[in-house]
C-alpha positions as CSV (number, residue, x, y, z in Angstrom):
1,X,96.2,103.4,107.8
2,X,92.7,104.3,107.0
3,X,91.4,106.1,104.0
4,X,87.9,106.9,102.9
5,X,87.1,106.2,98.9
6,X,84.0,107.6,97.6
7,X,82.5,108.1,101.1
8,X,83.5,104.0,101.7
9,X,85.8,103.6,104.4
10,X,89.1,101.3,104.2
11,X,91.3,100.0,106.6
12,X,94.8,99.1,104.9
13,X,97.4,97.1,106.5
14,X,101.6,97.5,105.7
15,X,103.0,97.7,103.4
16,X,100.9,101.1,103.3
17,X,100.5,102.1,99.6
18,X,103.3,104.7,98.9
19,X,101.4,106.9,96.4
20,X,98.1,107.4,95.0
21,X,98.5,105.4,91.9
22,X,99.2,102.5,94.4
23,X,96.1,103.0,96.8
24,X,94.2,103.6,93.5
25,X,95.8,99.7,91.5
26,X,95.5,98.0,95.3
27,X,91.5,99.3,96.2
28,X,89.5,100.0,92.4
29,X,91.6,97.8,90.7
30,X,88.9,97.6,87.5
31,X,89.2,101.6,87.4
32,X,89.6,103.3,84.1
33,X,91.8,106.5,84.3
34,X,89.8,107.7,81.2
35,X,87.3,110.1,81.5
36,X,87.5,110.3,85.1
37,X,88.9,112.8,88.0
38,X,90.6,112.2,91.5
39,X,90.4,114.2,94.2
40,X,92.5,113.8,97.2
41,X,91.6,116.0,100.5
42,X,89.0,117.7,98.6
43,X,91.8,119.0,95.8
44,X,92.1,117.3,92.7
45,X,95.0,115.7,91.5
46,X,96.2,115.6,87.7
47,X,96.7,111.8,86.2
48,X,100.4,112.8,85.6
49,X,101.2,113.3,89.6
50,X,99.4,110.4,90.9
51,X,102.1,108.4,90.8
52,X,104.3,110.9,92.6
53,X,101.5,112.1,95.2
54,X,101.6,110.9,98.6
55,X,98.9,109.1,100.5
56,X,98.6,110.5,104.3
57,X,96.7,108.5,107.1
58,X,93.0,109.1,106.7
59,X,92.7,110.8,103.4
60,X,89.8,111.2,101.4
61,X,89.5,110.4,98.0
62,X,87.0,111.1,95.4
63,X,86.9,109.6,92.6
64,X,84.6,111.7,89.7
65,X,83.3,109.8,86.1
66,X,82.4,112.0,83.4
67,X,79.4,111.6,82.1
68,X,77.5,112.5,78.7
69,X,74.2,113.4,78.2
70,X,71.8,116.3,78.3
């Protein structure tokens, strides 16, 4: 399975991750679901469904940090 992270490609091997949460613990372990967005196939996906949101063969996530300033 290969999926592309932030325009960084990865090639996973099986067990495949089931969900997005998984591909999310298993590849950006340090990530902080605070103050940050996930898109998946250019359609973002709320924190609540990532757990329950498939991963298909050469998605493409993007991953989105707020930031403040002015």
């Amino acid at each position: 399975m290969q999926i592309k992270i932030n325009n960084q490609h990865h090639q996973l091997q099986e067990p495949f991750p089931a969900s997005l949460q998984e591909a999310l613990d298993l590849l950006v372990p340090d990530l902080k679901p605070k103050g940050i967005a996930v898109a998946l196939n250019q359609q973002v996906i709320p924190r609540a469904s990532w757990a329950l949101t498939a991963l298909p063969d050469q998605a493409e996530l993007l991953i989105i940090t707020a930031t403040q300033g002015g």
